[in-house]
SELO-248900 format. One line per field, with one value per residue: x, y, z of N, C-alpha, C in turn; residue in three letters. Coordinates in steps of 0.02 Angstrom, whole numbers, plus 50000, padded with zeros to 5 digits. Last residue first. Example, Ala and Ser with C-alpha at 12.3 -4.5 7.8 and 13.67 -1.06 7.14 Angstrom:
REM SELO-248900
nu	50642,50660;
nv	49888,49716;
nw	50354,50390;
cau	50684,50615;
cav	49947,49775;
caw	50357,50390;
cu	50645,50660;
cv	50002,49835;
cw	50394,50390;
type	SER,ALA;
//
This chain:
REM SELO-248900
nu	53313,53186,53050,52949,52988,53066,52999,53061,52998,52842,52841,52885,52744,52643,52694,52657,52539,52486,52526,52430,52303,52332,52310,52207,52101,52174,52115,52013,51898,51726,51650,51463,51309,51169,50996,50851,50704,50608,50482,50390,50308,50139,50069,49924,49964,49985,49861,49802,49849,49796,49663,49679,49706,49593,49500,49556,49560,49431,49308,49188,49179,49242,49327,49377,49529,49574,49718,49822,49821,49810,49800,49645,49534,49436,49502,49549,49550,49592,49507,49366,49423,49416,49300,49203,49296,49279,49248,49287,49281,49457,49538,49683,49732,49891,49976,50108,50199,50208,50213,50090,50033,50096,50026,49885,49876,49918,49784,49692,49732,49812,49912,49918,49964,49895,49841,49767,49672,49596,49551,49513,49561,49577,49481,49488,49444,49407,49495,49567,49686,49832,49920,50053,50146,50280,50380,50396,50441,50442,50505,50639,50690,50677,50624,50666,50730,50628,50472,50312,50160,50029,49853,49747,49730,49631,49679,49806,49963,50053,50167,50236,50306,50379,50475,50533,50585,50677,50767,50831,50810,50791,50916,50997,51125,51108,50967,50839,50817,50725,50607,50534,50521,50418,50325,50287,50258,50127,50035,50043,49982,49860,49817,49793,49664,49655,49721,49872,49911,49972,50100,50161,50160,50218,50363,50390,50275,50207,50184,50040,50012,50135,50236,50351,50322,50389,50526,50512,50493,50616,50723,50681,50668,50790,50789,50702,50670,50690,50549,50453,50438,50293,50149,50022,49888,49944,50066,50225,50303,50409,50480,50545,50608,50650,50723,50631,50457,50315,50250,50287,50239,50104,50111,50125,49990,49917,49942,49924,49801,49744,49805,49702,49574,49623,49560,49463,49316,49245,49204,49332,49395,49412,49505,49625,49630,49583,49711,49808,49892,49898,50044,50116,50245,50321,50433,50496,50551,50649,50594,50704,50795,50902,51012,51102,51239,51321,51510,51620,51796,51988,52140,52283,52413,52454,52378,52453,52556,52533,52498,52606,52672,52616,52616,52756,52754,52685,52744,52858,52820,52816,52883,52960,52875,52743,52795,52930,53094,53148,53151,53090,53169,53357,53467,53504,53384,53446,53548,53497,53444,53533,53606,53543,53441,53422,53464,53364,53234,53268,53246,53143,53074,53106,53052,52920,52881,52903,52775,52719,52720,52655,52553,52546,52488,52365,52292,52158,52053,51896,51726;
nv	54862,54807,54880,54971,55074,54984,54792,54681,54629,54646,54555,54436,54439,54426,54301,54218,54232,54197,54052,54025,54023,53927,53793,53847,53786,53654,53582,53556,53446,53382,53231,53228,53175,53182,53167,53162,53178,53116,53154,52999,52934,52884,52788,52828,52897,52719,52705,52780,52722,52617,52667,52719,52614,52551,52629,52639,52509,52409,52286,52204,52179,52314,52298,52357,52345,52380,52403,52461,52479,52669,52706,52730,52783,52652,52501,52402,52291,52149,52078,52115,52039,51905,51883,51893,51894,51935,51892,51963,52080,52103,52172,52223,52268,52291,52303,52339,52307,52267,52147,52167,52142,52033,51929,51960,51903,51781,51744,51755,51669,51512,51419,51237,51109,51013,51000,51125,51102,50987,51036,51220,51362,51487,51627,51704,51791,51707,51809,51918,52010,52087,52167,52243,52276,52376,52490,52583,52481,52364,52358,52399,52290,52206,52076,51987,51882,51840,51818,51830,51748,51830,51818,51754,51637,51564,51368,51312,51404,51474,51404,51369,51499,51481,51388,51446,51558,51484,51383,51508,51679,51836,51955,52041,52035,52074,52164,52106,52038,51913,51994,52003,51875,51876,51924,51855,51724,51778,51816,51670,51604,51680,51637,51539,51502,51360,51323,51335,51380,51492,51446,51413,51483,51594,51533,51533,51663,51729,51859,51881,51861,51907,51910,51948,52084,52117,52109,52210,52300,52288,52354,52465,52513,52464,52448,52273,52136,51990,51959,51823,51706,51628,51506,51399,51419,51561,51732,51818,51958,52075,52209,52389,52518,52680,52783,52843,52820,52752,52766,52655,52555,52582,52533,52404,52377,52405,52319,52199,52210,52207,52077,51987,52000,52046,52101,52062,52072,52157,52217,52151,52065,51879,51797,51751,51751,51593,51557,51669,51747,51911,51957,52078,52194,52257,52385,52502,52663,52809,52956,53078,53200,53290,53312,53403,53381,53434,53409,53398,53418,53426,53451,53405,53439,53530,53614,53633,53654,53810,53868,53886,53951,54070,54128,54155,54254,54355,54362,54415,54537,54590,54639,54768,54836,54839,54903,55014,55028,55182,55303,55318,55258,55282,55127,54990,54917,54873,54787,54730,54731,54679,54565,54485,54496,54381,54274,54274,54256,54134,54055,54056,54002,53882,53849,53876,53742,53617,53584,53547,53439,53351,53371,53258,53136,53146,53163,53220,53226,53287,53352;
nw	54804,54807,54675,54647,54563,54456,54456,54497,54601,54542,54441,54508,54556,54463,54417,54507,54519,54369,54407,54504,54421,54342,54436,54475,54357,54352,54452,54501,54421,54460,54464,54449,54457,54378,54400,54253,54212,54080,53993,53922,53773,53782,53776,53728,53606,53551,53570,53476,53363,53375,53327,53210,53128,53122,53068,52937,52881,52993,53035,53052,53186,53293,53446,53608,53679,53857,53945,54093,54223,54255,54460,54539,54493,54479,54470,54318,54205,54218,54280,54223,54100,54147,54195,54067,53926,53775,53587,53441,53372,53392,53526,53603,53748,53832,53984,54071,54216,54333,54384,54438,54308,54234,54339,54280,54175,54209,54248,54154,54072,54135,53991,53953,53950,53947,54078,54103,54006,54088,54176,54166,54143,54024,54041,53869,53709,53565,53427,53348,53435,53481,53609,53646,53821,53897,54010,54076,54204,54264,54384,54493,54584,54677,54625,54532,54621,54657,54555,54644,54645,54614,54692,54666,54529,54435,54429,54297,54273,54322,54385,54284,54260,54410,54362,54231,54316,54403,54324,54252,54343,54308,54286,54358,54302,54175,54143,54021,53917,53970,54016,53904,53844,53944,53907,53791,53815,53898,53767,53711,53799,53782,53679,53555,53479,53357,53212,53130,53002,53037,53077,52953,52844,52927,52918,52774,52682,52615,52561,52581,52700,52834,52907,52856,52856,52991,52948,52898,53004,53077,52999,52991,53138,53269,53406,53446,53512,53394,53310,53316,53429,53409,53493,53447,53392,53366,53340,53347,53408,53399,53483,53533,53612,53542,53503,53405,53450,53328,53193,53166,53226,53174,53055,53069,53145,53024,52941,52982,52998,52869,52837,52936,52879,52681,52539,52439,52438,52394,52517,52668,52739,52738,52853,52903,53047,53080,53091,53182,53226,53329,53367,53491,53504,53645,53703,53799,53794,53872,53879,53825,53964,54050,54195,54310,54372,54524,54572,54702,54695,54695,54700,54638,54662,54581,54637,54763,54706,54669,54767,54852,54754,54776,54903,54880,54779,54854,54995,54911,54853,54980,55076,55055,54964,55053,55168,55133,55187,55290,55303,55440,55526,55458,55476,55532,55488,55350,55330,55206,55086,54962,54984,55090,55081,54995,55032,55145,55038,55017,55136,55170,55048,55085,55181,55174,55062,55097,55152,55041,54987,55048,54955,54852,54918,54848,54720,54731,54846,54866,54948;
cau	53374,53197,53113,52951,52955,53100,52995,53105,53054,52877,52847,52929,52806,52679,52682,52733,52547,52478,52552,52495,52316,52354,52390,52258,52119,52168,52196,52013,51968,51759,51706,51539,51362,51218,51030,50920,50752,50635,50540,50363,50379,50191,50094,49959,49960,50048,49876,49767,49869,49873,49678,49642,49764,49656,49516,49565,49631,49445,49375,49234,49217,49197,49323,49342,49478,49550,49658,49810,49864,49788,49841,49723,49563,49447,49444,49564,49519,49633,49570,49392,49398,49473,49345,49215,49233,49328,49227,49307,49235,49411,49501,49637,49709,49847,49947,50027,50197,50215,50271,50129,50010,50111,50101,49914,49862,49951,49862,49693,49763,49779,49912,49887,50012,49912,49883,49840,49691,49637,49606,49512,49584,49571,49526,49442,49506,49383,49501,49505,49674,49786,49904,49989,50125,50209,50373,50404,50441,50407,50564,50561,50685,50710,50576,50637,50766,50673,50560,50360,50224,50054,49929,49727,49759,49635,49629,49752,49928,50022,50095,50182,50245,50330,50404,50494,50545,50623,50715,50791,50847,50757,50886,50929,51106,51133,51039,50861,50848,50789,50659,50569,50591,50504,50362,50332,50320,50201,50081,50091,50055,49885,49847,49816,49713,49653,49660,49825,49875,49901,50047,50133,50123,50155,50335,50374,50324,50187,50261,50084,49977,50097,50169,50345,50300,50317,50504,50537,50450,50537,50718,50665,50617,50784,50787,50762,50644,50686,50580,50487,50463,50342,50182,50071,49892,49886,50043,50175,50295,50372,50492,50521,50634,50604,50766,50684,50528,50361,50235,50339,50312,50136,50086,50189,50047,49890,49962,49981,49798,49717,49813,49786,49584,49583,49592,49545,49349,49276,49125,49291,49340,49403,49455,49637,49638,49525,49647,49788,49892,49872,49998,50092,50177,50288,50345,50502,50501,50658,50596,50638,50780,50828,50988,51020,51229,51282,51443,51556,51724,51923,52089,52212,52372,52484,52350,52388,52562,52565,52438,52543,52706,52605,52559,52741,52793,52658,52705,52876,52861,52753,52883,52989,52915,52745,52795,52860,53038,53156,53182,53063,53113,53292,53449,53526,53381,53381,53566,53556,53413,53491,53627,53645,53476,53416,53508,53418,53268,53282,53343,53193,53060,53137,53114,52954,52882,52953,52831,52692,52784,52701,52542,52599,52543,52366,52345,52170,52127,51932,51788;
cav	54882,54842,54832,54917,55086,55042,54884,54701,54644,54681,54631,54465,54440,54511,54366,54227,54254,54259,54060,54009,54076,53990,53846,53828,53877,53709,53599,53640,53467,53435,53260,53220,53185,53151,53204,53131,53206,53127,53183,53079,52942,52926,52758,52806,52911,52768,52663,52798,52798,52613,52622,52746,52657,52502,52611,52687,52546,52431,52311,52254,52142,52262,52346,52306,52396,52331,52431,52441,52425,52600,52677,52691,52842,52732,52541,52447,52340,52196,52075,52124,52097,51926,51871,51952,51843,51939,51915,51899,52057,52108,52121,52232,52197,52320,52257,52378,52296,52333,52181,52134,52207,52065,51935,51947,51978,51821,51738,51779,51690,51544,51473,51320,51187,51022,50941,51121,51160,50967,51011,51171,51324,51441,51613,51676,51788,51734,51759,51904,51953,52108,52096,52260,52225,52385,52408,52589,52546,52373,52298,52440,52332,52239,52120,52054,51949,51857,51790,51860,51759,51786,51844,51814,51635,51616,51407,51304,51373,51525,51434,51338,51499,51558,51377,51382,51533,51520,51367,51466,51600,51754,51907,52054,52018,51991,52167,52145,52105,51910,51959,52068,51908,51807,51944,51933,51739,51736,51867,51736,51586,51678,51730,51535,51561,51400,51356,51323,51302,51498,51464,51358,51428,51603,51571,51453,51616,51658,51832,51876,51809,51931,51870,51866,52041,52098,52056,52169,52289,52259,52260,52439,52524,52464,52488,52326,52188,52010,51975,51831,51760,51610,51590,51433,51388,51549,51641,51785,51882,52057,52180,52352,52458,52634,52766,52797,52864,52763,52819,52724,52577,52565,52622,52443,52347,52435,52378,52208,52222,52259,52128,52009,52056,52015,52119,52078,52005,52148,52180,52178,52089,51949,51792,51775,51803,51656,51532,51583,51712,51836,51942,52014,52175,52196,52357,52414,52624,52739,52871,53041,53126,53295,53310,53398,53401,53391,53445,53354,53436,53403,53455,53414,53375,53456,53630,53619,53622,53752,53858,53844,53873,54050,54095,54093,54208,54322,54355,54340,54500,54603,54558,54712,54804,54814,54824,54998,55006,55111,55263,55349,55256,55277,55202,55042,54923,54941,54842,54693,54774,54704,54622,54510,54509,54442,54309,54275,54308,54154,54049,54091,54083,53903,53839,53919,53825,53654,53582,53607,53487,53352,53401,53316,53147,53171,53158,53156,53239,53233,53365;
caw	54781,54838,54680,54716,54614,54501,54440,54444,54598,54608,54427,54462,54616,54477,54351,54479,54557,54385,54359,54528,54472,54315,54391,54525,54389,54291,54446,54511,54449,54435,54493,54408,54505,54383,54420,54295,54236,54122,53992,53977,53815,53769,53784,53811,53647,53584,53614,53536,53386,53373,53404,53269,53144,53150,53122,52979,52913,52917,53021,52986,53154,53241,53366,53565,53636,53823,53911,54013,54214,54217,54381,54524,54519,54457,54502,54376,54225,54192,54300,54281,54079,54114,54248,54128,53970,53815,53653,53485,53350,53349,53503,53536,53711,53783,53933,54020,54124,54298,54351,54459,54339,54214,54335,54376,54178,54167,54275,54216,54047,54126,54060,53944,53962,53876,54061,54117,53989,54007,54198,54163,54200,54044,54090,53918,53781,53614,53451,53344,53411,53432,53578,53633,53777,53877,53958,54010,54197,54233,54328,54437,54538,54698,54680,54506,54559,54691,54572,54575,54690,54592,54691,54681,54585,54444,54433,54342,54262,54295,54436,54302,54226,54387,54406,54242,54244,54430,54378,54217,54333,54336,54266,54372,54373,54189,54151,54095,53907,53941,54072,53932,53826,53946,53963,53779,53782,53920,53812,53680,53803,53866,53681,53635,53469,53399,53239,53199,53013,53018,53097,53016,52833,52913,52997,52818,52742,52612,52573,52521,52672,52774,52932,52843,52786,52991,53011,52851,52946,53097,53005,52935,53129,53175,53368,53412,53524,53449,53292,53246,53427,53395,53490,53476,53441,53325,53407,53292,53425,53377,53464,53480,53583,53591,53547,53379,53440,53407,53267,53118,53232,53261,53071,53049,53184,53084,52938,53002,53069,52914,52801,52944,52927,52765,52613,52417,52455,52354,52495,52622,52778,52695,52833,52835,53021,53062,53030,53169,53158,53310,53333,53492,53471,53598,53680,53777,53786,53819,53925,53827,53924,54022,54129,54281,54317,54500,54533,54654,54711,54669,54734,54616,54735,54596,54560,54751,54768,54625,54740,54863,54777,54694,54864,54936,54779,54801,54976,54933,54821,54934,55090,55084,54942,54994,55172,55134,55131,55284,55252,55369,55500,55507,55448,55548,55553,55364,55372,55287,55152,54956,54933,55098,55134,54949,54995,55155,55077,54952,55111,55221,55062,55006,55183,55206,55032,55105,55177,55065,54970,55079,54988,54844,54949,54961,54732,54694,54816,54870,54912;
cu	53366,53283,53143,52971,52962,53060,53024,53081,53094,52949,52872,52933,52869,52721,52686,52748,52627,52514,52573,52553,52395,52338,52392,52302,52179,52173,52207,52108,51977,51843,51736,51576,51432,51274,51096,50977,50803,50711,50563,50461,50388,50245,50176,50011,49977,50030,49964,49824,49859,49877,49740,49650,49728,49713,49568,49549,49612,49516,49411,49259,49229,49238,49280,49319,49449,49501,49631,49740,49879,49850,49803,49735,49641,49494,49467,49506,49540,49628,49626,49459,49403,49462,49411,49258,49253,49269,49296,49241,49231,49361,49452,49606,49673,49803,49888,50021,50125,50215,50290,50190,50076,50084,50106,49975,49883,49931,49906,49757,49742,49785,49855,49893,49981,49954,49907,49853,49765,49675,49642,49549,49536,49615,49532,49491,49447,49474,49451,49468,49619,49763,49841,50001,50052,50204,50287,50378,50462,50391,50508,50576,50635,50749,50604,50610,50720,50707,50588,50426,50269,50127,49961,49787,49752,49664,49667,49718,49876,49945,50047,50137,50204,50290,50368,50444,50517,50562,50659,50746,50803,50803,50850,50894,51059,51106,51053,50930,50836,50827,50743,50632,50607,50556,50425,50354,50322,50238,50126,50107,50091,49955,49873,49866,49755,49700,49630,49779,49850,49868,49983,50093,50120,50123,50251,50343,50300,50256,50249,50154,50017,50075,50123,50283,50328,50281,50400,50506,50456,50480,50658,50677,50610,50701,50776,50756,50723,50677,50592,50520,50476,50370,50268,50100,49953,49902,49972,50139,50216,50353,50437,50530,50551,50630,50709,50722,50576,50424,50288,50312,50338,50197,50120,50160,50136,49976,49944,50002,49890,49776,49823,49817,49657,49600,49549,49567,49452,49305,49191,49225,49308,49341,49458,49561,49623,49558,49609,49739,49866,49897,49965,50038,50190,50239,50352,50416,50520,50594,50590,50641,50720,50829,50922,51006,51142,51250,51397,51515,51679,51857,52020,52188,52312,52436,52388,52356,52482,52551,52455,52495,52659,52642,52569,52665,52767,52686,52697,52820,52863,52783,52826,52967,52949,52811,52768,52856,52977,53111,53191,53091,53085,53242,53384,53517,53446,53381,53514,53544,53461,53474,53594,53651,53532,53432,53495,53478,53323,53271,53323,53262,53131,53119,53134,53017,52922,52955,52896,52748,52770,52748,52578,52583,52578,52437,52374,52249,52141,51988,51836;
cv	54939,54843,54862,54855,55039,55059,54931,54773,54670,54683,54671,54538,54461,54498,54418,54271,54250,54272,54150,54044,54091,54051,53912,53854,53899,53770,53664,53628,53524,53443,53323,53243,53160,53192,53171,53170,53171,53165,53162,53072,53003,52920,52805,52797,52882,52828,52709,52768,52841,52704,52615,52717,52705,52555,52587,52673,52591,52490,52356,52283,52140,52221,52276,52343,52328,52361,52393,52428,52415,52532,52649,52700,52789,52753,52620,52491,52335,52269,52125,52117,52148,52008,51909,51959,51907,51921,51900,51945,51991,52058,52120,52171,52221,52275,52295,52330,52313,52352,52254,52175,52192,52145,52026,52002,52001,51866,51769,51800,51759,51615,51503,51348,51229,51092,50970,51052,51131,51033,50980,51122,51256,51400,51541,51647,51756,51740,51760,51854,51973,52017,52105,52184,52235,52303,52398,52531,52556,52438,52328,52398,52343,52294,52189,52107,51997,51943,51841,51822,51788,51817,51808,51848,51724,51610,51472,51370,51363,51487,51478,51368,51423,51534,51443,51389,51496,51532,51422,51418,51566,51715,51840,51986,52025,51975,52096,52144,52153,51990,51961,52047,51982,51847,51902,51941,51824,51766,51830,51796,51667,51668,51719,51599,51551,51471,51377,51357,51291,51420,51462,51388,51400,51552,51569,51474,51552,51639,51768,51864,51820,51874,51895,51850,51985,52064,52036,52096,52247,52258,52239,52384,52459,52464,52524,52395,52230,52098,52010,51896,51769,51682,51566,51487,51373,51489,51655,51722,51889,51980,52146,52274,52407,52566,52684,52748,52825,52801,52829,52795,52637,52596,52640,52533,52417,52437,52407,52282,52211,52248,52200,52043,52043,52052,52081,52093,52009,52085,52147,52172,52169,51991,51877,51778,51812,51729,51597,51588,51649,51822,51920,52004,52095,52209,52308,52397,52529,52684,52854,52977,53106,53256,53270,53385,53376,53435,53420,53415,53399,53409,53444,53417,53360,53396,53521,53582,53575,53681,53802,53820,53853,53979,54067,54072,54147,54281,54309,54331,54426,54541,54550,54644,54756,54787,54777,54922,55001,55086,55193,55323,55260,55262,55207,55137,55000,54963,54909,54715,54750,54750,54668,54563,54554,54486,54366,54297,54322,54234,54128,54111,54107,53983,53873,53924,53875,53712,53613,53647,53547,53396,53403,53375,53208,53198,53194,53114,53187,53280,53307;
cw	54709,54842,54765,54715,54679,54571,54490,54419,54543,54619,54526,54456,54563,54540,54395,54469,54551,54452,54375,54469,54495,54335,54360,54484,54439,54312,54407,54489,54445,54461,54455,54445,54462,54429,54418,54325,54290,54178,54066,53939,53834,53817,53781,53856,53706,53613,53638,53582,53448,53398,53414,53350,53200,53167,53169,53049,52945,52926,52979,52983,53061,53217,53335,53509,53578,53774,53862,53993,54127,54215,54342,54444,54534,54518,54478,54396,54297,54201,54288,54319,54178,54110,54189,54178,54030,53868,53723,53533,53392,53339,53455,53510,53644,53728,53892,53978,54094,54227,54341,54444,54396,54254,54313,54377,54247,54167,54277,54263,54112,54123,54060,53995,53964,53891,53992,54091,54025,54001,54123,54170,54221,54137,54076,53981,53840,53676,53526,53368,53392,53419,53562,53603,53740,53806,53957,53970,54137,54194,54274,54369,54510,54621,54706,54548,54533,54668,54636,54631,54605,54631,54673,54672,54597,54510,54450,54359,54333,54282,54400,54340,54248,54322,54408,54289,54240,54355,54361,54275,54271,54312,54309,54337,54383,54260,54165,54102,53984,53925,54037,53973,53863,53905,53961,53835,53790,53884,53867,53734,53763,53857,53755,53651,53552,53421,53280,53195,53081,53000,53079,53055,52885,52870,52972,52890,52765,52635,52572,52512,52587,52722,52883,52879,52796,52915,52977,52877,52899,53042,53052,52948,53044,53153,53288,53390,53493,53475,53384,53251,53363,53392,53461,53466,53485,53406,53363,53331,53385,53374,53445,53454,53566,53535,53570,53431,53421,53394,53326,53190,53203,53261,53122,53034,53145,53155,52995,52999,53064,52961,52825,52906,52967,52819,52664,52473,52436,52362,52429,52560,52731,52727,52794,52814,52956,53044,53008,53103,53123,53246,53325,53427,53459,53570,53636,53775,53765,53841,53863,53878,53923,53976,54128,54213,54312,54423,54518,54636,54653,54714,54705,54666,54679,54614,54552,54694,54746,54672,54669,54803,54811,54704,54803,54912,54830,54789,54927,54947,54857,54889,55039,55091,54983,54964,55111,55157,55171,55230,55243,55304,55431,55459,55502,55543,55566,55436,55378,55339,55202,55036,54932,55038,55147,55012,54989,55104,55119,54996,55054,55171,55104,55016,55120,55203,55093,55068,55174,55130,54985,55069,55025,54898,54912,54950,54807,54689,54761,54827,54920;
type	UNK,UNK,UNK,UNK,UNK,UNK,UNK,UNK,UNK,UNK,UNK,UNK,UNK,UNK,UNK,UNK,UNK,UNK,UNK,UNK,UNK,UNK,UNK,UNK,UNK,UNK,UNK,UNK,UNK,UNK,UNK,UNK,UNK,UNK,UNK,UNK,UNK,UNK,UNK,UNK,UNK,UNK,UNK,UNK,UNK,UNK,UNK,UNK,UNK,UNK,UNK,UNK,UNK,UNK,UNK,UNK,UNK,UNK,UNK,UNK,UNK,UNK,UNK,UNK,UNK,UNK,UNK,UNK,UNK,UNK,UNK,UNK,UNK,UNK,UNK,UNK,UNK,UNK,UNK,UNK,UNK,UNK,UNK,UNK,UNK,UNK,UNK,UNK,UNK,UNK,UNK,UNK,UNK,UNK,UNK,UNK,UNK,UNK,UNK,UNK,UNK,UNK,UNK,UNK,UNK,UNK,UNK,UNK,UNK,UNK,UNK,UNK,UNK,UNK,UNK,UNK,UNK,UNK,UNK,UNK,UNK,UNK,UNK,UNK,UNK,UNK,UNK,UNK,UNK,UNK,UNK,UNK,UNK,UNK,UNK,UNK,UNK,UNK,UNK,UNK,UNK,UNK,UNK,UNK,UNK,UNK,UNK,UNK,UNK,UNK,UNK,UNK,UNK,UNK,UNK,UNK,UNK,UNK,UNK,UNK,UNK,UNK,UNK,UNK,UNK,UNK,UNK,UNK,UNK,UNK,UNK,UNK,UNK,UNK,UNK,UNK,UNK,UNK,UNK,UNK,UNK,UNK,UNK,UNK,UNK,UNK,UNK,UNK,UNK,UNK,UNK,UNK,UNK,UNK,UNK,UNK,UNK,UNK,UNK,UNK,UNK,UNK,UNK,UNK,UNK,UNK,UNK,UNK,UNK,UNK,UNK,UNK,UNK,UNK,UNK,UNK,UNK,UNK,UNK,UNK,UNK,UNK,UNK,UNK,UNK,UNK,UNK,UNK,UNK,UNK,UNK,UNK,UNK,UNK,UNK,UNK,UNK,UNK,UNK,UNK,UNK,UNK,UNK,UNK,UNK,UNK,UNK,UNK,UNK,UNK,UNK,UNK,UNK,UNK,UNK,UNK,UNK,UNK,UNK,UNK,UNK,UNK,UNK,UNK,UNK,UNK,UNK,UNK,UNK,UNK,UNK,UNK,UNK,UNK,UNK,UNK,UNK,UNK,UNK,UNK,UNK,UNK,UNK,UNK,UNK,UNK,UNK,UNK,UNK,UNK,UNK,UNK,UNK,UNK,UNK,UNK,UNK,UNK,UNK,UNK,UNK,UNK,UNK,UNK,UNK,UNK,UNK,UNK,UNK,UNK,UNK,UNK,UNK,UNK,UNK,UNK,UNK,UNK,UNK,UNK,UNK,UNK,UNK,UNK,UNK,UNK,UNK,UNK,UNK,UNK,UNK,UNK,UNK,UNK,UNK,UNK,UNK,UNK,UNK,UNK,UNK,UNK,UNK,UNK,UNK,UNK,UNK,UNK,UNK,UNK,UNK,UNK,UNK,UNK,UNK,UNK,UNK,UNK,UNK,UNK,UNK,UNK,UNK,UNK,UNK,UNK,UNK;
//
């Protein structure tokens, strides 16, 4: 319990003083001289002190209703988990290959619809953002609520918008999925609170160490060790591309992360990585990194699909993945200050209401 105001409690002080005097008048007009009759006629002790009674409670409880007195309530509330997910694209060459007998749909056709099925599935409150990589990665849309400015986002990786974003890409021909999932953890970093944020140093040297050979543990920042920095946040990355650990010594002179590494970090983090690979191969050190022994957590999931491709599939694996990827109900206990001024006064109020009636009804006035 707390006051919110200590010092009207000093006027507690002078409720006896205002009782002595205000029976002192009533003294002189009223009982002076009971001591002289007898017993039997003397008042009840309803009327002689029933009235000041209520009167002396009703200056406490004003006093009070003054001070506020205050108490903690705890309130139990019930919430989806807000979700942070990337979709990672490929866009290099080999997407626009036709993966019908008609030759009218490729398989980035397939796999954007597959990507804006994605979003109309998730809840409104989940955040949503979208990175485009062929031999590099380019954020094309930062993570948002707006289900219609991600779809708008996703027809600039569309072979019929014919964007300047989708004439450069798709001029690379390799697929470098190690830097794209980088970039999505970089922008999770960036939408942490101010004080939770990695430095630009620590960035930096956290993705060099990403580079060279499969390291068993990857050291995390400072700043992230002292929060659930991974809770909800999830990365799907859809390629057709092989996934392999580079760590050759041309791989790091040209930046590549290995992408071992990165599956490190991100278990690490706490972040679900979700690999959709069409018709690519995934090598076994990558496939073992990500995979978990039975009965731990999934870290995330790796779904290998032909390489005829076709919507209903593509929406079979999106639908599978938000399954996984459902937002539980959580429960938050909040602690609010309740003020008892409110019942104070209009207890103090009622206890006016019959010290009046005591002095002013025939029965137990005492004059």
């Amino acid at each position: 319990m707390s006051i919110q105001y200590p010092w009207a409690l000093l006027l507690l002080a002078i409720i006896p003083a205002v009782l002595i005097v205000s029976r002192k008048h009533v003294g002189r007009t009223g009982f002076s001289l009971v001591s002289a009759i007898g017993r039997d006629l003397r008042p009840g002790p309803i009327k002689a002190y029933g009235a000041d009674v209520l009167a002396g409670t009703a200056m406490v409880l004003m006093v009070l209703a003054v001070a506020n007195v205050q108490y903690a309530s705890y309130w139990q509330k019930t919430y989806p988990e807000t979700k942070w997910i990337m979709l990672v694209q490929d866009l290099s060459g080999s997407m626009g290959r036709t993966i019908d007998e008609a030759g009218s749909v490729t398989l980035g056709d397939v796999a954007l619809e597959g990507a804006s099925a994605f979003i109309d599935m998730r809840q409104k409150d989940d955040l949503i953002g979208i990175i485009a990589f062929s031999n590099v990665a380019q954020l094309i849309a930062p993570p948002s609520f707006d289900k219609e400015i991600l779809r708008k986002k996703l027809e600039l990786l569309s072979r019929e918008k014919d964007s300047t974003v989708f004439r450069e890409l798709t001029v690379g021909g390799e697929t470098n999925a190690s830097y794209a999932a980088w970039l999505a953890v970089c922008v999770f970093f960036m939408f942490l609170p101010e004080e939770s944020q990695p430095s630009y140093e620590q960035i930096n040297e956290l993705r060099y160490s990403l580079m060279g050979e499969s390291a068993s543990t990857i050291a995390v920042p400072p700043a992230l060790k002292d929060i659930n920095f991974g809770q909800g946040m999830a990365i799907v990355l859809f390629t057709d591309g092989r996934i392999e650990a580079n760590k050759l010594t041309e791989d790091i002179e040209q930046g590549l992360l290995n992408f071992v590494n990165v599956i490190g970090l991100v278990k690490r983090l706490g972040i679900k990585l979700y690999l959709v690979v069409v018709g690519g191969d995934v090598t076994g050190e990558v496939r073992q990194a990500l995979e978990v022994p039975a009965g731990e957590s999934s870290s995330g999931h790796i779904f290998h699909m032909p390489r005829t491709l076709d919507r209903t599939q593509i929406t079979a694996v999106y639908d599978q993945i938000n399954k996984m990827e459902k937002n539980r109900l959580l429960v938050k206990l909040e602690k609010r200050k309740k003020d008892t001024r409110r019942p104070l006064a209009l207890a103090a109020v009622g206890m006016l209401a019959a010290s009046c009636l005591l002095r002013i009804l025939p029965a137990t006035r005492k004059i």
